[in-house]
N, C-alpha and C positions, 0 to 999 in steps of 0.2 A: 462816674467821676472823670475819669480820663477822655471822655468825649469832652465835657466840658474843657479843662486845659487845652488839650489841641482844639478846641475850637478855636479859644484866642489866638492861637501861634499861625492861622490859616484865615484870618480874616483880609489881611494884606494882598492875597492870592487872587488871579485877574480873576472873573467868570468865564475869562473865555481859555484857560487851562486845558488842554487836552491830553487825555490819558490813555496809557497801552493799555490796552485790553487783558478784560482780568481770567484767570486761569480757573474753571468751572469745575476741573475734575475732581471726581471721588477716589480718593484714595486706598480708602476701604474696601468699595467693589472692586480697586483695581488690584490689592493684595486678596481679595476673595477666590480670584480670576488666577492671580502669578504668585503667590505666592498663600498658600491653603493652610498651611500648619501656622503662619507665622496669626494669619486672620482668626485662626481657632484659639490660638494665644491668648490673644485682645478682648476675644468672644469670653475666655474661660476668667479672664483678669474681671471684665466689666461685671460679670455672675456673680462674682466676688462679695457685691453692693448689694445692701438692700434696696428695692425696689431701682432696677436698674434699668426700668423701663415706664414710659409714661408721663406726661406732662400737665394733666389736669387731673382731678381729685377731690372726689365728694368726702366731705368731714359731717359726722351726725353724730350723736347724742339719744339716748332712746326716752330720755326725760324733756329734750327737749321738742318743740313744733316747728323748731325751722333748721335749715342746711348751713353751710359754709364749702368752701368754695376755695383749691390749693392749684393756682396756676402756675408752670413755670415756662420761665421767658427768655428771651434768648438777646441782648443786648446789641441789636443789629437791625440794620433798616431792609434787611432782604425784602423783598414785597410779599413774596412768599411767605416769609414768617409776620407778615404785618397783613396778613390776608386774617384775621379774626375768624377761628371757627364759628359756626353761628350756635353751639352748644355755651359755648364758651362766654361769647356777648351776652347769651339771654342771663345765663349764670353772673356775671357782673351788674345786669340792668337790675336782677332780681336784688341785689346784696345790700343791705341798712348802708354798710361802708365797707371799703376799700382800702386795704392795707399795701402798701411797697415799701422798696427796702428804703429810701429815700422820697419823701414828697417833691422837698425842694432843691433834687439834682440836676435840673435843668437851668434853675435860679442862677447864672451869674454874679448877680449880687448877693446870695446865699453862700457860694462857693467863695468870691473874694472875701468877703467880709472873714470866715477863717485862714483862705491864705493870708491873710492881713495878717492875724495874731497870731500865725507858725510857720512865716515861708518859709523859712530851713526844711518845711517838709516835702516842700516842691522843687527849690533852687540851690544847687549850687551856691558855697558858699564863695564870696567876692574874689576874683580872680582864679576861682575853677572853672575846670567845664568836663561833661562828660566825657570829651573823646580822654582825657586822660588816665580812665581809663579802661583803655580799650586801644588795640595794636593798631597801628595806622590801616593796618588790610582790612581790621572790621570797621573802621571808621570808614573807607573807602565801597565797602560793600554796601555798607548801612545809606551811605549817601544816595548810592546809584540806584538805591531801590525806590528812597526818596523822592528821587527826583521823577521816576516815573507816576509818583501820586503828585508830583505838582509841587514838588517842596525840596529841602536840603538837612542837610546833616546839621547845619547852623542854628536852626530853630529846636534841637534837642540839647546844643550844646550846655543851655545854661541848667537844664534838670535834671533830679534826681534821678540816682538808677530806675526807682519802678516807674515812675513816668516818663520816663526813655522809655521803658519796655511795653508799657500799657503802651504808649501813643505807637508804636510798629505792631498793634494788632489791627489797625487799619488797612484793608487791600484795595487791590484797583478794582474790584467789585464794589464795595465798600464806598471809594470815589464816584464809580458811577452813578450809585443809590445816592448821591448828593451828600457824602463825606461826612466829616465828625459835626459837623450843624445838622443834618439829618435826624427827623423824628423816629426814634427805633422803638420797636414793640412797646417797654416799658410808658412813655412817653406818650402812646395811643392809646395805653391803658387808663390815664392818669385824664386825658382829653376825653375821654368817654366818658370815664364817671360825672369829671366838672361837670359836663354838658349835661346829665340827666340830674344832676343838683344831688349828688351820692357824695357825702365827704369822704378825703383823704385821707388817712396817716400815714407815717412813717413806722415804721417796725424797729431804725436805725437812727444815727445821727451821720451827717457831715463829717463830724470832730471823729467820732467814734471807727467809721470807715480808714478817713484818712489816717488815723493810728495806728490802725491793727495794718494794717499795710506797707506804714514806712518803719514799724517793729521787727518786716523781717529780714534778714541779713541780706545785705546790700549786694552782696557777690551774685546771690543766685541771680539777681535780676541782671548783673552784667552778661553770667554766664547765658541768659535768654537772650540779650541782644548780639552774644556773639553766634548762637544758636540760627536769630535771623538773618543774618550775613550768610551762615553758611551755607544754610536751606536758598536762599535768597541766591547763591551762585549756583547750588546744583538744581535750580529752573524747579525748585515746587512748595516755594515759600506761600504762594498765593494760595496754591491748591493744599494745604496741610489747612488752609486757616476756612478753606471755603467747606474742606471737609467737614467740620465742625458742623457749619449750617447743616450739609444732610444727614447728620446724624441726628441734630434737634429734630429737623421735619420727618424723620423717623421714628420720635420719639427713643431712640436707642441714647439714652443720656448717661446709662455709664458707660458705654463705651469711648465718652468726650475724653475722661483723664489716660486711661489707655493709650487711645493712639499718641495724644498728645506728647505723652513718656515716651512712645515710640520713634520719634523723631526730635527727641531731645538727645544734645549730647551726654555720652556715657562717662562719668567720672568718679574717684572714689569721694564718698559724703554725699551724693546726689540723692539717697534714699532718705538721708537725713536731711537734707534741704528740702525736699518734698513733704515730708512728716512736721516739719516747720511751717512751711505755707499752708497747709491744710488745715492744721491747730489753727493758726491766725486767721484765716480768711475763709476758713468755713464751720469747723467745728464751734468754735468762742462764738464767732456771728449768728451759727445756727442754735445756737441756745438762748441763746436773747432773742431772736425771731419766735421761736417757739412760744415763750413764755410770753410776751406781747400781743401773738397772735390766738395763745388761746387764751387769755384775758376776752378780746375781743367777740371771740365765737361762744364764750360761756354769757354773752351778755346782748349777742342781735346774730343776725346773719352776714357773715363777713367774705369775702373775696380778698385772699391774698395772691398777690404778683409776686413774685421774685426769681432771680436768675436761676434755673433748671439746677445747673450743680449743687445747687439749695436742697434739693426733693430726695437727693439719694443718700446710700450712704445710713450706718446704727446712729448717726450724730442728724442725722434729715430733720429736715422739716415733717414728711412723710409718718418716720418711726417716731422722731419728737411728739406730734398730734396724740401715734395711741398711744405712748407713754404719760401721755399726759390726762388720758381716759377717754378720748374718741373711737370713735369708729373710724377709719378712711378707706376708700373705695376706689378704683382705677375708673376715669369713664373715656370713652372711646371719643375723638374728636369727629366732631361733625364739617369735613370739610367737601 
């Protein structure tokens, strides 16, 4: 969703844009390396999850004759992560249909048509604007980081906090792989099936996403964009968010909410603003996934997509499956 928005706000942007070079490192092997105890922390937090490892996933039935299929994906044009195992593809070519969390989130016209009937859910209401607030120093950090992806503080002014914050998970990596108009994993998944004539569903709605999102308290997402300012001046904004990517392509996916805590600032209510986003945007969403997608596997062979932090976790997709009377299976990627 938030690729689409900042897609519109960067269509104005020359092509011939040039970007600083984006910052590659692992942050993880770098506290593996300097700092041992804090990495065994993050290790011990991630263990925490149920299944806090693994990103594809055979689903069976011993009454039935055919398989299903639980991918998770990672919302990024890395090439790396858009490099398709070939376990993976055969598992999709093989599937009746193809479930994601949205069909139609690429749709433009899918997406206005309900900004249309709720902008309050995206815009500033007439005569706001985000820097308001926000201290002039993060409005000023926020900017300069902007400007190094080819843009300004200006084009976030008229949006809501979480889309202020979604649109700064963009990096100058991110830029290079050809920015938020960029086909990301999801999006190659969704072109693959079309092309082998596999229909689509949605597991979600537009309406329903954009809800549970602008339901949760408006601060936390401030406090993340004062988060990026900060990370953003002490030179490892790019690399916290690049980290991310090699922890997918490690398949280590609970270690994503770990670190990510880890370089979040520390305040009192912080646990409780976590336990808020998590309710909304993954537990509530991961129950409705569930029950959609095993609809779908009690009735063909199905292949679901959806974003990694989906799979983990007593609330997953993963433990939703056997709760629901599966079988599920880890399978190794074939890359």
């Amino acid at each position: 969703m938030k690729k689409i928005i900042l897609s519109s706000l960067l269509l104005s942007l020359s092509a011939s844009v040039s970007y600083a070079a984006c910052d590659t490192r692992n942050l993880v092997a770098e506290l593996q390396q300097n700092d041992p105890a804090t990495y065994e922390e993050l290790k011990a937090e991630a263990a925490q999850y149920a299944n806090p490892e693994g990103v594809f996933w055979e689903v069976y039935h011993e009454d039935m004759d055919f398989k299903s299929y639980v991918f998770g994906t990672l919302h990024k044009a890395d090439p790396r992560v858009l490099d398709l195992p070939a376990n993976v593809q055969a598992a999709l070519e093989s599937a009746d249909v193809v479930a994601v969390e949205i069909e139609s989130a690429d749709d433009p016209s899918a997406v206005g048509a309900v900004i249309g009937k709720s902008p309050q859910l995206i815009l500033q209401p007439q005569g706001e604007s985000l820097a308001d607030d926000l201290s002039s120093e993060t409005v000023a950090a926020v900017d300069a980081y902007l400007n190094e992806l080819g843009m300004d503080f200006d084009m976030l002014a008229p949006l809501q906090p979480w889309i202020g914050a979604s649109s700064l998970s963009f990096t100058k990596c991110d830029m290079e792989w050809g920015g938020p108009t960029a086909q990301v994993l999801d999006a190659r998944l969704i072109e693959l099936a079309k092309s082998k004539d596999i229909p689509v569903v949605s597991l979600e709605t537009i309406e329903s996403q954009l809800e549970a999102i602008s339901s949760i308290n408006e601060q936390m997402f401030i406090r993340s964009i004062e988060d990026v300012a900060r990370l953003y001046e002490e030179g490892i904004y790019d690399a916290v968010l690049q980290t991310m990517n090699e922890l997918y392509l490690k398949e280590q996916i609970g270690m994503i909410i770990p670190v990510q805590l880890h370089y979040t600032s520390q305040y009192e209510g912080r646990d409780d603003d976590w336990a808020e986003f998590q309710e909304a945007l993954l537990d509530a969403r991961n129950e409705l996934m569930v029950e959609n997608a095993g609809q779908l596997m009690d009735e063909q062979s199905t292949f679901v997509a959806v974003g990694a932090l989906h799979l983990i976790g007593d609330t997953g997709l993963i433990e939703g499956l056997r709760n629901y009377g599966f079988g599920v299976r880890r399978i190794p990627l074939e890359r």
